[in-house]
KOLBAFI-809389 format. One record per residue: x, y, z of N, C-alpha, C in turn; residue in one letter. Coordinates in pm, whole numbers, plus 50000, padded with zeros to 5 digits. Example, Ala and Ser with C-alpha at 12.3 -4.5 7.8 and 13.67 -1.06 7.14 Angstrom:
BEGIN
513194943150780512304955050780513204967050780a 512854977550708513674989450714512905000350787s 
This chain:
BEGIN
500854988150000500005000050000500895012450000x 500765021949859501535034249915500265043749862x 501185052649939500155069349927500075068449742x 501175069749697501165071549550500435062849452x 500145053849528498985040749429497935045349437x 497555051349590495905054049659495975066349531x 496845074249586496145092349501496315087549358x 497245078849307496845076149176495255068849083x 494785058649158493425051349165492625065249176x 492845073149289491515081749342491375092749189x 492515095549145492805109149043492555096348902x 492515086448879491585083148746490425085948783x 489475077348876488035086148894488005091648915x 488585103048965488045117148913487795127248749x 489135113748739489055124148573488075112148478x 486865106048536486095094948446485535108948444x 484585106748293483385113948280482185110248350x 481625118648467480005109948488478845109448346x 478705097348334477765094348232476375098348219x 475525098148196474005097848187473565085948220x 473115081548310471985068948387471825059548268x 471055072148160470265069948050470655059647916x 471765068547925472425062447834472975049447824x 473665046847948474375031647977474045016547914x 472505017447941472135000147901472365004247794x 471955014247654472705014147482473965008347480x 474925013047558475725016147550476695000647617x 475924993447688476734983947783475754971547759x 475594964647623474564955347609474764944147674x 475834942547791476164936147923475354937748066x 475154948448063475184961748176474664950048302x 473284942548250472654938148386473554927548427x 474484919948320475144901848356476384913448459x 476734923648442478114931948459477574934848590x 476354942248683476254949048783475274945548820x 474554931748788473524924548878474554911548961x 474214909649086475264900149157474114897949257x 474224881749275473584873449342474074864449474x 473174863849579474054855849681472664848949781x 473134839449805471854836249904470764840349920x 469924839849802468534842349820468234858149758x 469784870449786469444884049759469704881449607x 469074894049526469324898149406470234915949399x 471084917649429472054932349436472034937149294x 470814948749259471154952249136471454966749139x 472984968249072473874981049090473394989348954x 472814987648907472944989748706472335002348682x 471605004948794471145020748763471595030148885x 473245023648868473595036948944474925040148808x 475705048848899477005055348752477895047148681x 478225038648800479245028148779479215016848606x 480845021648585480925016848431482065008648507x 482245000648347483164990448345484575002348378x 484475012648311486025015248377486355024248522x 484585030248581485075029148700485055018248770x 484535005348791484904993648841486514988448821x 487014994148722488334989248738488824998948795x 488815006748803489355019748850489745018549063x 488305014649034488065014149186488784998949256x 488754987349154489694975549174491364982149200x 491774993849174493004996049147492925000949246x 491865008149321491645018849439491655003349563x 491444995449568491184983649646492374975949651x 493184971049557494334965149510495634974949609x 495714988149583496514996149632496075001949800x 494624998249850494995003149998494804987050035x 494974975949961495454960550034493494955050052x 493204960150035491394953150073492084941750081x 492234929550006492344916450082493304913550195x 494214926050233495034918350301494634921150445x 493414935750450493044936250583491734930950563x 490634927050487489994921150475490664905250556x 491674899050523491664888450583492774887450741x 493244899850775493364907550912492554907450992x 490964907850946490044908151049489664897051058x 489184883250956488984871850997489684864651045x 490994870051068492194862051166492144870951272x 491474876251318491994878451445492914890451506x 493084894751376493984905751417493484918251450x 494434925551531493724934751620493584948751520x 493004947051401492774960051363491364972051389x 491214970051510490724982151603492154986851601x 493034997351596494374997451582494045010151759x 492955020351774493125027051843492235021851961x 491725009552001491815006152131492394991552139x 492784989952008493954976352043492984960452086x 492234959751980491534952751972491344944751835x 490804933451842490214922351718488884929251729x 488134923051583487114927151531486444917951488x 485644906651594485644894151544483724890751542x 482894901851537481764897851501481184881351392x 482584883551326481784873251225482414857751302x 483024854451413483244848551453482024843851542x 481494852551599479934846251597479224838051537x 479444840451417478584828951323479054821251265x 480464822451286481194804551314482834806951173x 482734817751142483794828551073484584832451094x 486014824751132487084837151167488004831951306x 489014834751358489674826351434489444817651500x 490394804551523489504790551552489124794551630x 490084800751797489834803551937488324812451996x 488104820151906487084831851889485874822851874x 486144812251765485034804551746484534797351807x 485234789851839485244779351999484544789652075x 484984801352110484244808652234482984812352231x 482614814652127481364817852078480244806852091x 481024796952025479904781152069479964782352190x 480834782952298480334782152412479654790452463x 479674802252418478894813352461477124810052405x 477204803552314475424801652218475544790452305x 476194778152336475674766752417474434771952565x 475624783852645474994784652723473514791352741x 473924798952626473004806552648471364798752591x 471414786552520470464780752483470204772152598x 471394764252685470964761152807469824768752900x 469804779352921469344788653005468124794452936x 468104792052796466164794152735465884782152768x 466194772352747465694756552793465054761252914x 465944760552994465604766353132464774776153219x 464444781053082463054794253121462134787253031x 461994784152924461044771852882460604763952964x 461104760553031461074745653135460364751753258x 459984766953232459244769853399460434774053518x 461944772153524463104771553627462744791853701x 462444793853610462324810853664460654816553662x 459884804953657458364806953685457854807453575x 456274814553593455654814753478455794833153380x 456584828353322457304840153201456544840153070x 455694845853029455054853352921455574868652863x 456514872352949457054884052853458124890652898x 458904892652822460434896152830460314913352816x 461084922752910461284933352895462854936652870x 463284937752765464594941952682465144954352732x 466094959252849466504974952853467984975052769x 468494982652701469354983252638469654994352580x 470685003452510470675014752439471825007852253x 471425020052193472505018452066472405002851998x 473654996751993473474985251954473084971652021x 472634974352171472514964852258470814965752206x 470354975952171468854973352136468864973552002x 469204981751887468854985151761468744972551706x 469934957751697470004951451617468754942051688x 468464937451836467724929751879466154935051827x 466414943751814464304952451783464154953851676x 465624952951540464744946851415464524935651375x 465594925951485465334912251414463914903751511x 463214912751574462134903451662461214913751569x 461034926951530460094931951470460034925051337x 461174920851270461064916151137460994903251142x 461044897651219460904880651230459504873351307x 458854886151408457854878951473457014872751483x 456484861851526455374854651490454304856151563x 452994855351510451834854451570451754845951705x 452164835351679452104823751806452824824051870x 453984835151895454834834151944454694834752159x 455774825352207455364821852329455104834952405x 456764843652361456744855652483456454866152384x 455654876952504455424890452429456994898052461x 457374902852375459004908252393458904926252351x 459224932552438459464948552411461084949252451x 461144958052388462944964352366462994979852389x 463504982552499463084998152530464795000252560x 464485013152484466395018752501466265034952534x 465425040852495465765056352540465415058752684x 465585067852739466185069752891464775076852937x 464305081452851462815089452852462225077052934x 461105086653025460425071253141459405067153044x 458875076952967457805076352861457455063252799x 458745057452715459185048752629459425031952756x 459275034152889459695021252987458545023053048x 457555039053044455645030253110455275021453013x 455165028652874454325025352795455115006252772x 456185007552765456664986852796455544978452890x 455914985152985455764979953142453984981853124x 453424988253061451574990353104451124979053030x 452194975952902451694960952849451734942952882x 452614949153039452904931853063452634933853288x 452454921453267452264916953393453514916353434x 454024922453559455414920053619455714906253686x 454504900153713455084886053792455034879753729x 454964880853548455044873453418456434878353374x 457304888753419458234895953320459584887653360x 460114888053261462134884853233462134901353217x 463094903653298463884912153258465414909253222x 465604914653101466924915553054467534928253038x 468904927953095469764941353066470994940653009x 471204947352907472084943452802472904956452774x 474284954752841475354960852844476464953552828x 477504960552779478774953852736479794958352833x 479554974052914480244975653007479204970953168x 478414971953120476834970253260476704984253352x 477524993953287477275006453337476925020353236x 476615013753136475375027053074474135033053092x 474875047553164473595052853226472645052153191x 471935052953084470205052753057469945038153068x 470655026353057470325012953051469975010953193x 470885011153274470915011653405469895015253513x 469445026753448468755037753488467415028053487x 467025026153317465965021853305465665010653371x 466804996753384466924985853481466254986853620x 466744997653668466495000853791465185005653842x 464045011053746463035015553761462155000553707x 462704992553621462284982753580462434975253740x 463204971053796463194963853950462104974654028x 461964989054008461134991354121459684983454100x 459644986853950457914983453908457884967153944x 458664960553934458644943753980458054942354119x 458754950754208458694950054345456764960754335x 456754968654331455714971954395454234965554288x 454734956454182454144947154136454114933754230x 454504932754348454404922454368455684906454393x 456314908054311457574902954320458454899654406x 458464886454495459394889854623460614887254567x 460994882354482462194885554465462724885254301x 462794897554240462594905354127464464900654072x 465204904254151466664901254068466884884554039x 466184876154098465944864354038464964863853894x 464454869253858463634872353700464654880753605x 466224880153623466924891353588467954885653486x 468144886653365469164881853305470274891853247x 471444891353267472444899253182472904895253112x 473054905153002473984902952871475164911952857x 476154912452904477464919252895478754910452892x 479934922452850481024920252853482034918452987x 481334923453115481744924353220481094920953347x 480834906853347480274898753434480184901453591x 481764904653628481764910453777480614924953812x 480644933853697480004938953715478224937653732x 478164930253683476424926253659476014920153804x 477354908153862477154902553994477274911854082x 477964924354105477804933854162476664944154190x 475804940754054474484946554059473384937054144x 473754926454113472474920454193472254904854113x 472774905653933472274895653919473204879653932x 472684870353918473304855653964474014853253872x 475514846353886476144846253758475564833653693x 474614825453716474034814653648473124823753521x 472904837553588471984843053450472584856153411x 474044856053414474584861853289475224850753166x 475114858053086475464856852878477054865052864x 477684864652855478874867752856478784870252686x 479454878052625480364875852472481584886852469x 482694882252430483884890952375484004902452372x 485104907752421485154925552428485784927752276x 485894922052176486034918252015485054919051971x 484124917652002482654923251929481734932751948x 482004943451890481784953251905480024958651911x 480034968751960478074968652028477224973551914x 477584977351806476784976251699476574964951598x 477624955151621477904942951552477274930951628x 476894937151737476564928051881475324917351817x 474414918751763473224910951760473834895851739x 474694893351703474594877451740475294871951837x 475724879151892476314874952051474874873252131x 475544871552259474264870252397473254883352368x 473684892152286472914906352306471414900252221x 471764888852155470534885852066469834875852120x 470014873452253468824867152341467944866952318x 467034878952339465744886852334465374879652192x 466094881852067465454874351936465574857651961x 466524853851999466784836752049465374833952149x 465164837252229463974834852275462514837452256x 462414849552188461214849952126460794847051977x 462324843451916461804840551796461974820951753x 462464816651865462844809051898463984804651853x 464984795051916466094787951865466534787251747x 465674780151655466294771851524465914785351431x 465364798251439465154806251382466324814551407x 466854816951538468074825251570469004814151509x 469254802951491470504795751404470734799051274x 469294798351210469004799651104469814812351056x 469074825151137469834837651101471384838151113x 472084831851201473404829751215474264828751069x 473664813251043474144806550933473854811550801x 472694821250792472714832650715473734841550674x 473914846950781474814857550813476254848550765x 476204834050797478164830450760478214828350683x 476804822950586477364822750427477474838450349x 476774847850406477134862150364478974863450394x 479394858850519480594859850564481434852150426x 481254840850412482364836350298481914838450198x 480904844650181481324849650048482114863250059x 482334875250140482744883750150484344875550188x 484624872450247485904862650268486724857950176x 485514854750082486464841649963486374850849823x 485264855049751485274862449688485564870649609x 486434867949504487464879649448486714892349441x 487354904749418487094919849465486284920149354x 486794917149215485784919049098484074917249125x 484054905449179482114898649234482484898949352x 482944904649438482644907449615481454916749611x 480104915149638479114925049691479384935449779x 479154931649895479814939249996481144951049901x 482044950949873482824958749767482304965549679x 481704955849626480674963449512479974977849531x 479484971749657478634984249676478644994349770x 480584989549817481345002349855481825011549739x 481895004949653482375011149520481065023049528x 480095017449465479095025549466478555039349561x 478895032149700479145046649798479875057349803x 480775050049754482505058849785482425068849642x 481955065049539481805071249389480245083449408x 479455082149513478375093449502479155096949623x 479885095349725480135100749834481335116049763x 482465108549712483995116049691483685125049545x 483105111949430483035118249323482095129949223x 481095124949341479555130449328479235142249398x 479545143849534480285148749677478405146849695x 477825135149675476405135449770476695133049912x 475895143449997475725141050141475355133650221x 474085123950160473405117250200472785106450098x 472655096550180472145084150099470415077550133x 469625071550101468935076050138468175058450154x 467505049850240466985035250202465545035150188x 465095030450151463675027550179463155013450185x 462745008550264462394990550260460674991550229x 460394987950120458814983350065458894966350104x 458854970550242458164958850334458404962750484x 456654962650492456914963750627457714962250779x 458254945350756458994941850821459704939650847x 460534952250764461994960950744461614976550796x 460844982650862460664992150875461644996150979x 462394989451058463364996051135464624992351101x 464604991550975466684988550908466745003450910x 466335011350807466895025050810467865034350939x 467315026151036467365030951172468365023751197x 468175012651222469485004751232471255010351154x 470475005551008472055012050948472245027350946x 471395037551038472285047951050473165049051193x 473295042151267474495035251348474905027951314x 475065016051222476055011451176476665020251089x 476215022951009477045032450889477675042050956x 476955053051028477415066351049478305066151173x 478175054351289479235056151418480165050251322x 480165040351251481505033651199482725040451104x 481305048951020482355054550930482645070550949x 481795076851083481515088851034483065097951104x 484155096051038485365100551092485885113151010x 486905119251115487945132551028489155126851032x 489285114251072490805109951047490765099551015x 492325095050968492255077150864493145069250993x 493045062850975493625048751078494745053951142x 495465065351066497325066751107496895077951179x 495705083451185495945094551298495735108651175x 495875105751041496465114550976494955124350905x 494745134350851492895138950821492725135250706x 491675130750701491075124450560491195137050481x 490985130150359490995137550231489565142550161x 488955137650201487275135450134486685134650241x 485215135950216483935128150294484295114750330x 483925111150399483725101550500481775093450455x 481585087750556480125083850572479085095350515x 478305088750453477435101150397476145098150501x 475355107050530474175104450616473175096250629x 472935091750630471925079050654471095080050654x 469835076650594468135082050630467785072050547x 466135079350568465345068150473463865061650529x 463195053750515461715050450556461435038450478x 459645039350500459215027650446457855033350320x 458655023050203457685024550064455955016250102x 454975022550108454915032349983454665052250121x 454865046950210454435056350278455265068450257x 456185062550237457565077550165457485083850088x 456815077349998456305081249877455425097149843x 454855096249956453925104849956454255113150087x 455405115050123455905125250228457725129750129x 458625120350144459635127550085460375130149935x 459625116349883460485115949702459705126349640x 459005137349668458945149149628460635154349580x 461485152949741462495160449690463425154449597x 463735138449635464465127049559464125127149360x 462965137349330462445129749200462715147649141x 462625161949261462645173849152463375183849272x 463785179949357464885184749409466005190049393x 467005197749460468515200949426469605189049450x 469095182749559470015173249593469845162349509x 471045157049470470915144349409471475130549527x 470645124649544470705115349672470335101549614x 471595093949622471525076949600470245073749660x 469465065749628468705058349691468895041949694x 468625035949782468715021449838467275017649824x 466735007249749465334997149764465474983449788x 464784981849884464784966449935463164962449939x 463244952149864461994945349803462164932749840x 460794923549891460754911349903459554901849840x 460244895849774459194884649645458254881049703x 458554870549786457394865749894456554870949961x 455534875149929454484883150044454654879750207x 454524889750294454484883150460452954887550456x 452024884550397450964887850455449994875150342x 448434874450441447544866250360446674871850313x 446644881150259445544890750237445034886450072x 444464898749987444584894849885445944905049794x 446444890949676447454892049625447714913249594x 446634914649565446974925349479447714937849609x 447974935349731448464946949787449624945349763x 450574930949756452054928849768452184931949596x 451384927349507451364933249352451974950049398x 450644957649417450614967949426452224976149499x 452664970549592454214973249660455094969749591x 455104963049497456064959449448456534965749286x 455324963349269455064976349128455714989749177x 455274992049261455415010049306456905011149334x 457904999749385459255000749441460044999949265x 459544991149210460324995549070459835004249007x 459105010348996458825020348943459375033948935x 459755035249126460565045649171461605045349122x 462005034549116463405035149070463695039748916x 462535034548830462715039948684462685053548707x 461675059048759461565071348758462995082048812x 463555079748920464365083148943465925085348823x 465715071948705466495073248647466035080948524x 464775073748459464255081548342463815098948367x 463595102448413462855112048426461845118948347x 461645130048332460385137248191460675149348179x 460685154748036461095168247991459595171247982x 459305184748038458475191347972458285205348027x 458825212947852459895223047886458855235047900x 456675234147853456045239747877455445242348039x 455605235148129455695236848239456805228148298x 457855240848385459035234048426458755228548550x 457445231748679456835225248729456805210548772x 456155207048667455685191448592457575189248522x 458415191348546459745182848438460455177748584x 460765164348562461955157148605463085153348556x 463695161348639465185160048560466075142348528x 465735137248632466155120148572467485118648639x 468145109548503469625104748574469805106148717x 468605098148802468945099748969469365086148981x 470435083249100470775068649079469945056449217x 470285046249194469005040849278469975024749312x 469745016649398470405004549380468814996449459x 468774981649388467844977449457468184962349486x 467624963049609467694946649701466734940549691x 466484926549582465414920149600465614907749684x 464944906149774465204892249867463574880749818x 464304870849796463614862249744462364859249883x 462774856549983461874856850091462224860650249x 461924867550316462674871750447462254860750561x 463074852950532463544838850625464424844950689x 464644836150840465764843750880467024839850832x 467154833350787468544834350696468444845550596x 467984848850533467994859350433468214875550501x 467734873050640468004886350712469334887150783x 469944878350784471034874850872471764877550765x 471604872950590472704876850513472724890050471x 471204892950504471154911550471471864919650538x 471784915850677472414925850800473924922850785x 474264910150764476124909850743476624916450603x 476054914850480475824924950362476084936550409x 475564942750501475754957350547477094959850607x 476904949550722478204951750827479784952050717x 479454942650637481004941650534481254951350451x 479884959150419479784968550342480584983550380x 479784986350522480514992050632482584988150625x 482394981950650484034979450645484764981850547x 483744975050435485074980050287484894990950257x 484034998650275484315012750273485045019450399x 485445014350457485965022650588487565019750501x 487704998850459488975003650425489545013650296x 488595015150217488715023550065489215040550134x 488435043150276488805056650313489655055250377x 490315042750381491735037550487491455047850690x 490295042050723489905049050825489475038050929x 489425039051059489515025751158487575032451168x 487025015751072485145016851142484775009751282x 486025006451362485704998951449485855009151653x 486145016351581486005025251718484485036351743x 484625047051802483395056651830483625065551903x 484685072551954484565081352054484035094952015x 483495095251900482445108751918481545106251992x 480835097752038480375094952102480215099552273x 481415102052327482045102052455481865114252503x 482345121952397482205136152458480635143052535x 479815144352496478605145252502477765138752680x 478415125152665478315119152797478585124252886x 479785124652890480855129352964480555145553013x 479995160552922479315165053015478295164853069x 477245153653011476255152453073476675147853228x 477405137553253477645136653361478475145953471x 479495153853381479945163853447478305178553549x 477235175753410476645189153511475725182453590x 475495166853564474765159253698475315162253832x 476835160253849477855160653940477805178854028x 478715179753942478535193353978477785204153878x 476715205153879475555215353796476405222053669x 475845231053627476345235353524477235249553464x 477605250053629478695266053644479715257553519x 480225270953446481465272453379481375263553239x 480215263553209479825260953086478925272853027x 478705279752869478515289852781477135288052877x 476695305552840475465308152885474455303852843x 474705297852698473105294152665472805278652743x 473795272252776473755258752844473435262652976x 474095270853043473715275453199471865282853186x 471995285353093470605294653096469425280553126x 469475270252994468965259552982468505250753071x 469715251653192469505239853295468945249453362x 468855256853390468465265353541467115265453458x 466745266253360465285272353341464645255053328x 465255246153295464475233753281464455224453408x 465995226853455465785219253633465475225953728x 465825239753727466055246053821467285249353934x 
């Protein structure tokens, strides 16, 4: 890897011509065999975004020269490239991917933890009908889309996942379940995040004046730091332990994915696993040319640097994807959203572009106003699923599915009409779409690792570490400073704030 390969790769795409949308399929009577790519069940079609055969090579030269395979296979060994807290990055070792030792630990970590649903199955912690989830960031985000997108009607336990610190968001949990029916689970990696904690703790009051003689026996932890949890109260027979290597946005298939292991049951949480590891080797094995995950860093990194778009934008036309958007704007944006590259040194370009997005067709009719005659030109992401989740009649999943390709033509074709400029769409907007043959949980497990790798190869293309977060920190840190001591010697509009809202 030298500087002079990178700025050489980066300075051909720049000097490509951007094409016309429009033009391409004339022009590339390949185009769909060239930038349609298939993997477990997904269909990844890139073809109506910019990307030509010679920025794909371009960008192979951009990949070739900052080493993609050689830290690509850095992280499935084990190696500690977290470089700034000196850590491995071994999420995919979870799903059975990546150093033997890591792997081994992980089975033991899923052994036990299936021991111990047995064990609440079996009645050992009473009669349990519903699990209350406290958690923040990635200890909740990944667990509350894969039980919202996976849930079943018959399912044994009613399961809520509450993460904001607001009491608002832990009545409205708690008014739906019986407390001498509740699991509580608390899911920390350190077991001392204030709003988790917080909420834990009001969660034990409502147990107790529910009735409960003894509430920290109904208590399960999921963290990285066990002494701590036994220090709180709970039994180390009902903590879940996983790796300080797997990081809390990557967390859902560690112990943090309890909450889906038990309510969605077992062989459904395997299922998603083994999802997720054939997404893993193929990102693993894969040459860069047909690597997805790559692919469609290519695609980011080319509207992010070359395009200079701000923002990217998803939309899932299916309901039971309505909380990915949400999801991947913490994965994407804590991972990638940096001012410096791995060496300490300031990036050159944009970084992570913003994250947003909703659910088709309801978007439709609130924001692609701006997406279709707007200033901004903003990638869009569609994720479509073949299989209906519903029994209704055919014509609503017709009707969703029509409308998700459609957007997308539209976005690319657009319409002249130069008598009212009103009524004209300008076109050439670019679009990428995800068709999933059916959302099994394997198919979601390869969706969500699709992302996570995606995340990475673009972190390595900006040669930038996606495995840390301390923007994060700051913010905390005075929050807790004006808990402590109030809010002398901070700007007036902050002193003004607290005195007029606490007093």
């Amino acid at each position: 890897m030298t500087d002079a390969a990178i700025s050489a790769a980066w300075n051909m795409l720049k000097a490509l011509p951007v094409p016309d949308l429009r033009d391409l399929f004339g022009a590339e009577p390949d185009r769909l065999a060239n930038q349609v790519l298939e993997e477990g069940g997904l269909r990844f079609d890139f073809s109506k975004t910019h990307l030509t055969p010679q920025t794909v090579d371009a960008f192979l030269q951009l990949a070739d020269a900052v080493d993609f395979s050689g830290r690509r296979a850095a992280m499935f060994n084990g190696e500690a490239i977290n470089m700034t807290e000196g850590r491995a990055v071994e999420h995919s070792a979870e799903r059975g991917e990546g150093r033997a030792e890591s792997v081994g630990l992980a089975r033991e970590h899923k052994l036990r933890m299936r021991t111990l649903i047995d064990a609440i199955e079996a009645g050992a912690l009473g009669d349990i009908r519903h699990v209350l989830h406290v958690g923040i960031g990635g200890s909740a985000l990944g667990p509350d889309l894969l039980v919202d997108a996976l849930a079943r009607p018959d399912a044994r336990y009613d399961v809520a996942i509450v993460s904001n610190v607001d009491g608002v968001a832990l009545e409205r949990a708690m008014a739906r379940f019986d407390p001498g029916a509740t699991l509580l689970v608390i899911a920390s990696k350190t077991f001392t995040t204030t709003e988790t904690m917080l909420n834990a703790a009001s969660a034990i009051n409502w147990m107790i004046e529910g009735g409960v003689e003894d509430p920290y026996g109904r208590v399960i932890a999921l963290t990285a730091a066990p002494d701590k949890a036994i220090e709180w109260g709970v039994d180390s027979t009902r903590i879940l332990g996983f790796s300080e290597s797997v990081g809390g946005r990557y967390s859902l298939w560690s112990s943090i994915g309890f909450p889906a292991a038990i309510g969605l049951g077992w062989d459904a949480f395997e299922q998603l696993l083994e999802g997720a590891a054939a997404m893993d080797r193929h990102f693993r094995h894969a040459e860069p040319v047909a690597n997805i995950p790559l692919r469609a860093a290519f695609v980011d990194q080319y509207y992010a640097r070359i395009m200079v778009c701000q923002t990217r934008a998803v939309f899932a036309y299916d309901e039971r994807l309505r909380l990915l958007p949400s999801y991947l704007q913490q994965l994407e944006m804590e991972s990638n959203g940096k001012s410096v590259k791995a060496d300490g040194t300031p990036v050159d370009g944009p970084t992570a572009a913003i994250t947003w997005g909703g659910v088709g067709t309801d978007a439709q009719h609130a924001v692609f106003q701006l997406l279709h005659q707007g200033t901004h030109v903003v990638p869009v992401e569609f994720l479509a699923v073949t299989e209906a989740g519903d029994n209704l009649d055919p014509a609503h999943h017709a009707t969703l599915l029509v409308n998700c390709f459609a957007q997308g033509a539209a976005l690319m074709r657009g319409k002249e009409n130069a008598a009212d400029p009103a009524r004209a769409y300008p076109g050439n907007r670019p679009s990428t779409t995800i068709l999933i043959d059916d959302l099994t949980p394997a198919a979601l497990g390869a969706l969500i690792a699709f992302y996570e790798h995606r995340t990475f190869a673009n972190g390595i293309l900006m040669q930038i570490n996606s495995f840390d977060q301390f923007g994060v920190e700051l913010g905390k840190e005075i929050a807790k400073s004006i808990e402590k001591d109030g809010a002398q010697g901070f700007d007036p509009s902050t002193m003004a704030l607290i005195e007029t809202a606490l007093g």
